[in-house]
N, C-alpha and C positions, 0 to 999 in steps of 0.2 A: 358387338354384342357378345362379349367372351365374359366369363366367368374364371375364377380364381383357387384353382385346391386348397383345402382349407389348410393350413400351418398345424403342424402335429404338435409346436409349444406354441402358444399365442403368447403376443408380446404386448402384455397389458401397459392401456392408457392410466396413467399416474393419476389416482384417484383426486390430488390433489387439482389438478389440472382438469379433469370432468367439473369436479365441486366448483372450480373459479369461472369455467364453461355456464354452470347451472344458475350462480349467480348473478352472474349478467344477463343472462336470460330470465330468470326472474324481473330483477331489475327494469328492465326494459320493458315486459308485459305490464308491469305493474305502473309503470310511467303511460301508458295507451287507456288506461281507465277511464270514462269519461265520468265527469262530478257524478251524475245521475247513478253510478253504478255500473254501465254498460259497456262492453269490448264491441267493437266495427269493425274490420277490416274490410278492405276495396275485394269488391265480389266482381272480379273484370273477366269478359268475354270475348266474342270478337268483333268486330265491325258491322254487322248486319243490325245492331244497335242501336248505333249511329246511325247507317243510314236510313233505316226502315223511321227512324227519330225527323228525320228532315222528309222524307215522304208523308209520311201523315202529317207534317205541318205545312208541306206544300197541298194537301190533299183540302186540311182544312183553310187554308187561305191567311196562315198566320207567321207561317217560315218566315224570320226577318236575314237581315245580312250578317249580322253579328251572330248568329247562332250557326249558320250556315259556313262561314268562314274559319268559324273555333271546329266546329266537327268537320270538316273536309280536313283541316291542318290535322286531326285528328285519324285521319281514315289515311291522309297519306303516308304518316307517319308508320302506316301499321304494311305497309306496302312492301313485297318482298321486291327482290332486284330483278324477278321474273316478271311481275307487272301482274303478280297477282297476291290473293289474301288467301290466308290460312284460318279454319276455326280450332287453332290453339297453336301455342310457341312454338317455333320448329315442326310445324306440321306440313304435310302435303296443303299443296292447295285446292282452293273448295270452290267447283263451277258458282255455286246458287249465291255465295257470300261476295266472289269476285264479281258478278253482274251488276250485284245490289250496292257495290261498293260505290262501281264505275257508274250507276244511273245516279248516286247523291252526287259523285263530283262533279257529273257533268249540270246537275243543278245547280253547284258553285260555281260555274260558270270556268271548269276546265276542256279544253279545247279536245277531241279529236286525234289530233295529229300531234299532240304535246308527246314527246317520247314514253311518260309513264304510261300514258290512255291507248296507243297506240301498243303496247306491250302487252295490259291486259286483253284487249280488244282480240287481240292476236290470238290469246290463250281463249279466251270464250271462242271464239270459232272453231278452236281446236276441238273444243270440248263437245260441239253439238251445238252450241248456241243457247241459247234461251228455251227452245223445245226440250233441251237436255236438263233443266232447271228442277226445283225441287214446286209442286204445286203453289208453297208460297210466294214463291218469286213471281211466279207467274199471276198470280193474285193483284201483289203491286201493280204488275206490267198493265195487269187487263184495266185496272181503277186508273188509269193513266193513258189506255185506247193504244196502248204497247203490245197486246196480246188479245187475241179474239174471247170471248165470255162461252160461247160456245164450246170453245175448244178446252176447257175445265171442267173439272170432275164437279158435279150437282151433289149439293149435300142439302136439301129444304127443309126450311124452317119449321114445317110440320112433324120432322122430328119431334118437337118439343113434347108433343102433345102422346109421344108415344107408353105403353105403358111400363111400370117399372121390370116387369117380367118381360117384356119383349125384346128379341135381340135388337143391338143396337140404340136403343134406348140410350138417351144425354149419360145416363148413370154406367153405363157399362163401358165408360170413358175414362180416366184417370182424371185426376180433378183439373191438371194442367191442361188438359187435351180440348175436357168438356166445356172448361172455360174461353176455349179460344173456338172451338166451333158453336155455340151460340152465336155468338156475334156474325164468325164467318158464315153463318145461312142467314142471314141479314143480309149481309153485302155482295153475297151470292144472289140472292131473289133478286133485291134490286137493281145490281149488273150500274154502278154508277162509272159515266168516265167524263174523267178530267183532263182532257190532253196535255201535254207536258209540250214545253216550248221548243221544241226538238224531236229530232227523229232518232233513230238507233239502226239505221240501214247498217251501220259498218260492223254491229257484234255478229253477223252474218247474212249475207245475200238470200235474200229469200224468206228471212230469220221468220217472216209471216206466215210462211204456209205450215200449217199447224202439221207433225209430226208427234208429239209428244201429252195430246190431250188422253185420247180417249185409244185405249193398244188393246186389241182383243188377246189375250192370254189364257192359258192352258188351265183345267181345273177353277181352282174357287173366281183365279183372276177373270174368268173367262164369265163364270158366273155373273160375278160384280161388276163386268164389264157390261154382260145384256141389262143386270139392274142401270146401270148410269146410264144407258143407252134411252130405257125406257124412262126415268126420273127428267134424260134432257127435254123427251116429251112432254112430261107432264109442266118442266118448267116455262115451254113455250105456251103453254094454256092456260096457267093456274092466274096469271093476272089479271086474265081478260073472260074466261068465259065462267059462268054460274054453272054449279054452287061453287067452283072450285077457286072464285074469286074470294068469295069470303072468307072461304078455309086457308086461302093462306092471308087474309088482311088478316084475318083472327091469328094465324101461328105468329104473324109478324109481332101481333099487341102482345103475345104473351111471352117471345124472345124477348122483347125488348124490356118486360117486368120482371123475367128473371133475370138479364143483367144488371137489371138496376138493385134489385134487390142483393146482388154480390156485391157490391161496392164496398171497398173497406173505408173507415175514418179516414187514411190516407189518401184518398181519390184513385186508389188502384184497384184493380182485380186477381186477388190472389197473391199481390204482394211479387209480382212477376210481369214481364214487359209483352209478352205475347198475347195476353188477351185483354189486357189494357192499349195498347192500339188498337186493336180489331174493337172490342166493347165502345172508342171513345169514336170511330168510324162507324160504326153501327147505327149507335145512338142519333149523331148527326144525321144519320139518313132516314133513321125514322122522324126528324121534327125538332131535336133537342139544338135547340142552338148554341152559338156560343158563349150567349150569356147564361144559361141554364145551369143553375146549383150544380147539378150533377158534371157538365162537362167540366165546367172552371174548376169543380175538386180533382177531376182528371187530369188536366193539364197543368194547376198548380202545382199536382203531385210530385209531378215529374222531377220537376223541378231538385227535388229532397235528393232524386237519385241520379242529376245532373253531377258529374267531379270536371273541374276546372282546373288545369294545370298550363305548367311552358308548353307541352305536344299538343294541346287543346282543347277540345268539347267532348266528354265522352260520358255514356249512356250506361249505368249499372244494369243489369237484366234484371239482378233480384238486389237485396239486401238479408246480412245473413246475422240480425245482434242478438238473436234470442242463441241461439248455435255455437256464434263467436265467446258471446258470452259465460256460457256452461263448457265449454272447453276451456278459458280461460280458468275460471275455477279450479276446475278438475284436473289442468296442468299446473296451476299454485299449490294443493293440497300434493301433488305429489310430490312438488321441488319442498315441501317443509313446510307450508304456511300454517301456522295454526288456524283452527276452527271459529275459533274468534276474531280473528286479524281485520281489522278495519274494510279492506277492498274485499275481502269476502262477504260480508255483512251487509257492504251495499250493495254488492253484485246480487248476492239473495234475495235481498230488500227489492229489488229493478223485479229479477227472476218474476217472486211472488207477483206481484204485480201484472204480471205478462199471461198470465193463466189466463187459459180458454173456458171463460164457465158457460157460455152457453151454446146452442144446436148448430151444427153445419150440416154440410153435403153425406159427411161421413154417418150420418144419423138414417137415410135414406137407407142405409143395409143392418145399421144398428141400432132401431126405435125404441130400444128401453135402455140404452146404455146412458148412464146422467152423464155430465160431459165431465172434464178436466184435463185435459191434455194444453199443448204449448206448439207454436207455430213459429215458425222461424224466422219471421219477419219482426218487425216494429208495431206494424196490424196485419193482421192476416185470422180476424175471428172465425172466417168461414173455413178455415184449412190448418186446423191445428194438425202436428202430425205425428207419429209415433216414433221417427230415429230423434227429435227433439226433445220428445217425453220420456224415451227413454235417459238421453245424457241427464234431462233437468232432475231426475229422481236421483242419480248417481249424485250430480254436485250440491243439490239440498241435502241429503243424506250425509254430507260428508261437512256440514256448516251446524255452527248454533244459531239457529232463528226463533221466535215464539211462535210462528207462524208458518213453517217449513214443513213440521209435522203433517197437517192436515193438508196443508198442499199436494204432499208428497204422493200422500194416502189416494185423495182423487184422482192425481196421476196414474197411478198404480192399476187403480183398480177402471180406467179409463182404457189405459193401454193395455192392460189383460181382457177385455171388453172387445178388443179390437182384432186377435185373434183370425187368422181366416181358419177352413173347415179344416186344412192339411198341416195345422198346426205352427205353421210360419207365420211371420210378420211384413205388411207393405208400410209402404210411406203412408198414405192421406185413408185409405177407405182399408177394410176386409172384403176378401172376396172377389176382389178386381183383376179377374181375370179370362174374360173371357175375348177369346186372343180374334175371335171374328172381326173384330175392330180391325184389327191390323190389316185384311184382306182388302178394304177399302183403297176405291185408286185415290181416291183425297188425300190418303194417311201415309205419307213418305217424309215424313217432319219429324220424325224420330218416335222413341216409344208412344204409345197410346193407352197402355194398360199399366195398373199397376200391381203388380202379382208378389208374393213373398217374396225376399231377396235375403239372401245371405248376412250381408252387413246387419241391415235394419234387424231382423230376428237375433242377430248375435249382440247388438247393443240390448234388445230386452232382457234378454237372456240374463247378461251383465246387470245389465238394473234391479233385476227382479232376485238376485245371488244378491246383490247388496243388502236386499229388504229382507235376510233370510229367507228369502221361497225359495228357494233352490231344489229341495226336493216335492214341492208343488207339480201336479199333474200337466200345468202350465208348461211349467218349465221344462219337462222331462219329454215332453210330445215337442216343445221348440226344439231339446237338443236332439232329437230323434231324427225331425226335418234338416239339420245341420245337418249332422252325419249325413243323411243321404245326399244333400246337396253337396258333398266334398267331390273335388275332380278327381280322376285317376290319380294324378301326378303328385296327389296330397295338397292342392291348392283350393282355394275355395274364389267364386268370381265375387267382383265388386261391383255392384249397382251405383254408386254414388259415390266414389271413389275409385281410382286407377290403378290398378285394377285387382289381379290377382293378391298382390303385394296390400291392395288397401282390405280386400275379401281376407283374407289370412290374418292377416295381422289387428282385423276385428272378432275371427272367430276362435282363434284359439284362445285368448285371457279371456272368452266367457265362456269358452267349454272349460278351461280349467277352474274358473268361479261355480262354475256349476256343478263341480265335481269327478270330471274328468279326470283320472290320474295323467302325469305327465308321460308315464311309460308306455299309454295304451297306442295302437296302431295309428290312430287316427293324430293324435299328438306329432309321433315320430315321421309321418310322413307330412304332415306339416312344417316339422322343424327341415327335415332333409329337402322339402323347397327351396326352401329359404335358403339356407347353406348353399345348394345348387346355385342359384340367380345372385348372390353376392355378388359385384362387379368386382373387377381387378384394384378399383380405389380402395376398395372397406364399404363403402353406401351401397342404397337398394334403389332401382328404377324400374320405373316399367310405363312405356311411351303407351302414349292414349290411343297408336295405331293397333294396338293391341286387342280393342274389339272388335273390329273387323281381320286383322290379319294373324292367326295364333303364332304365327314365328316373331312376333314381339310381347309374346306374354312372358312377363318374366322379365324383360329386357327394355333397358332404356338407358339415359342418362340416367347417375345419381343425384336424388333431391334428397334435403332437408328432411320433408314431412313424412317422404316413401321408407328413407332411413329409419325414419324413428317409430313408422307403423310394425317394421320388421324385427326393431329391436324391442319393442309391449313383447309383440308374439312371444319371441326368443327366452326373455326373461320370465313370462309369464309360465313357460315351458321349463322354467328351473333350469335353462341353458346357461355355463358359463364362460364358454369356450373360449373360442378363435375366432370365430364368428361377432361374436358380443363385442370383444375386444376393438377389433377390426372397428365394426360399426361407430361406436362409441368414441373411437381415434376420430373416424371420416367428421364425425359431427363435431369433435373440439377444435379441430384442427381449420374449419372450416365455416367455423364463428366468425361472422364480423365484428369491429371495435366495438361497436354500439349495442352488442348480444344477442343481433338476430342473425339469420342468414338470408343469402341471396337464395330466390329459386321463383326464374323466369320460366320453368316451363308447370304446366298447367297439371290439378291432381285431382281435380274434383268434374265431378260428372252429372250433367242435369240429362241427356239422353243417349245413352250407348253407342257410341258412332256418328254420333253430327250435334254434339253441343258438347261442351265444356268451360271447364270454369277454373279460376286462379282464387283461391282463396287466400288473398294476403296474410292471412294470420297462421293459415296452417304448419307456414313453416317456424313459426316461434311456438305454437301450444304445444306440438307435438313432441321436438326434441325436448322441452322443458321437462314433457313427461315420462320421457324415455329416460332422460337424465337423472330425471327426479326418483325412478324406481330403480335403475341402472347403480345408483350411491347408495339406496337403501338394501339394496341386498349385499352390497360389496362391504358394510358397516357392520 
């Protein structure tokens, strides 16, 4: 993790040689169009996918042998030499994903004592075993008689019914969060087990005797500990004795009408894997069988975000074409596309089309706001989001459409709408933060809230510079909240991207769009980041261990996309150095034939410390655009 003194002459990349760079990257984005209009790229995770994929199909009684045999080939293939699995490339390895891996294979019928099973087996016991697991794991285990019901944190159904002002309430939940605990107080009340054809004695002796349910802890934990203590009460009664039987038959009818009522066109929930299992496990146990509309949309869904290759069966978490898409754009407008150019025009034409015109979850904090925003999904009507709505305004804005205009407008005036009180911007809702969520012993699954974030506010920012508001009261209170979110070090953090390098390299080209001079402090110690964590090649990295451990912020392997989030910044900063240079080499230099580049390790972020994500396309939109604005200032 060394860095590089910058070179007092930089030894510029031969314009000619970016340009032949930019046009095969062009080229090649523009070969990935789909007729329709729309850019994909593989939104790949890690294994917990997969296998949680074949438990809910052994759970419902549908797991065949051909699905099971593509996803284990799948799961082994992702198998480090240690015997265990990582949630991202070159990561440490992850107790709750290595459990989950070894209970799918051992459903494919791998042995025990096979050298790989015996490796991880090894490592789980190191680790603490399954008491040591993250609450979902142990979720699987218990709907499987692998883990006592008892010994899990109680979250009841009659939440639902709580009011919107009351802490804790479904709504003071991030829309990911709330949509996966619905369901899971469904399948909490009813405590279902399916025994699995096997035992698990060997991930550790004893692995039964509960350790890891229920930990009295100090403060709030200690709190929320006598709350679960006294909820486990209520859960041994509420089935059986009056009134408090009706009260949760009644919470049960009305979990089960709110999930139903999220369901998207596409048979998912949220356009995301985590409460589309739990919702289609839910469902089932309230009565919905398997021929019932509703599941068979569930389970044909899947299907869409099944990929089949040589390694095998493997499971998308999300789908990202509305994202892929406006990026794409937005990287052709920079590499030179004109405004009319055919693949813009349909990509616009798909865009429009993708609008959220009417009410979701987000309307529950903002009941007069009319809708218009855009979700990142294919369907995703209940969860349009704001880092979405912001790129979609930027790449309509920058197209001739007859129809772009007014789109654009209700976007705008959507995501200004969306606003929390301290003048920053979240993903899905305003307001979403109230962090008591987090104290819950259930909530160890990563974020739960969804609060301003740097990125996201700094793509409004950017959006809203485009539409001239820039000097909008909007605008000047978001760049307010920037500024103060900036770290000491002149770095800004990434919510949704990895990390500081992705936070930085979103916030400066929209404080300079918004009228930030380049020479102000805040600039200057952004750029002098940057400059700092340049690797010894020319590229920029910064490893996803970096949320959890600040001695890898900053620091990582160089990628593709990291490279080219640092060279926006850079340029957008009026930088023309040594640095520029450097960067701008690593990325010519380091083109494949076909005008994309490689980059196996992971840059996107669905929750701070225990999820992430590879967006296959980011490493071609991005340098396209670094490229693309990188020739245009050099011309």
């Amino acid at each position: 993790m060394t860095t590089l003194e910058t070179p007092e002459t930089p030894e510029a990349a031969p314009p000619q040689t970016a340009a032949a760079a930019l046009d095969a990257a062009r080229e090649h984005l523009l070969l990935l169009q789909s007729p329709e209009g729309w850019w994909k790229g593989e939104l790949r995770t890690n294994v917990t996918m997969d296998a949680e994929d074949l438990l809910l199909r052994e759970f419902l009684g549908i797991r065949t042998d051909e699905d099971t045999y593509e996803a284990a080939r799948w799961i082994r293939s992702q198998q480090a030499a240690d015997g265990t699995w990582a949630n991202f490339h070159d990561g440490p390895p992850d107790l709750s994903t290595t459990v989950e891996a070894y209970v799918a294979l051992r459903l494919a019928g791998d042995l025990p004592d096979a050298g790989h099973m015996i490796r991880a087996a090894a490592y789980i016991r190191g680790e603490g075993g399954v008491p040591a697991t993250r609450v979902f794991t142990r979720f699987w285990l218990a709907m499987f008689g692998r883990w006592p019901w008892d010994e899990l944190p109680v979250v009841p159904p009659e939440m639902v019914f709580l009011p919107r002002w009351f802490p804790l309430n479904v709504y003071d939940f991030a829309c990911w969060a709330r949509q996966t605990i619905v369901p899971l107080t469904v399948v909490g009340a009813l405590r279902p087990v399916r025994p699995l054809p096997f035992g698990l004695d060997e991930l550790a002796p004893g692995y039964d005797v509960p350790r890891g349910g229920r930990r009295r802890l100090p403060g709030w934990g200690e709190a929320f500990g006598a709350l679960d203590r006294a909820l486990h009460v209520y859960q041994r009664h509420a089935p059986r004795r009056r009134p408090l039987k009706g009260l949760r038959e009644a919470a049960l009818r009305r979990a089960g009408e709110w999930i139903v009522a999220r369901q998207e066109r596409d048979g998912s929930w949220g356009g995301i894997q985590p409460p589309w299992v739990y919702s289609l496990i839910a469902l089932h146990l309230l009565g919905y069988g398997l021929d019932h509309p509703v599941i068979r949309r569930g389970l044909d869904g899947l299907e869409r975000f099944t990929i089949r290759d040589e390694k095998g069966r493997r499971l998308e978490a999300c789908q990202s074409p509305v994202w892929d898409t406006v990026l794409a754009m937005n990287a052709l407008a920079d590499a030179g596309l004109p405004a009319g150019h055919p693949a813009l025009e349909r990509a616009a034409e798909w865009v429009i089309g993708e609008e959220v015109r009417g009410p979701g979850d987000w309307s529950v904090r903002r009941p007069e706001l009319p809708p218009g925003g855009w979700a990142f999904e294919f369907d995703n009507d209940c969860y349009p989001d704001v880092d979405d709505t912001a790129e979609v305004v930027i790449a309509l804005n920058r197209v001739r459409h007859p129809e772009a205009e007014p789109a654009v407008e209700r976007g705008v005036r959507w995501m200004a709408g969306m606003a929390s009180r301290d003048g920053g911007f979240g993903a899905f809702d305003a307001d979403n933060t109230r962090a008591l969520c987090r104290k819950l012993p259930f909530c160890d699954f990563g974020e739960v809230i969804d609060p301003p974030s740097a990125d996201v506010t700094a793509h409004v920012v950017e959006a809203m510079a485009h539409r001239g508001m820039a000097d909008s009261l909007l605008v000047k209170r978001a760049v307010v909240w920037l500024l103060r979110a900036q770290e000491p070090d002149g770095s800004w953090f990434g919510r949704w991207g990895a990390n500081h390098v992705y936070g930085t390299g979103a916030v400066v080209p929209a404080l300079i769009a918004a009228g930030v001079r380049p020479e102000k402090p805040p600039i200057r110690d952004a750029v002098g980041w940057l400059e700092r964590h340049q690797r010894d090649d020319g590229g920029w990295g910064e490893d996803l261990r970096s949320y959890r451990d600040r001695s890898w912020v900053g620091h990582g392997a160089s990628t593709a996309s990291q490279t080219a989030w640092a060279l926006l910044a850079l340029l957008a900063a009026g930088e023309r150095g040594a640095a520029v240079e450097r960067g701008v080499r690593w990325l010519v230099e380091r083109q494949r034939p076909d005008g994309t580049w490689d980059e196996d390790h992971f840059t996107g972020t669905g929750f701070p410390g225990d999820f992430y994500i590879n967006y296959h396309l980011y490493r071609l939109v991005f340098p396209l655009s670094a490229l693309g604005r990188y020739l245009k200032e050099s011309s």
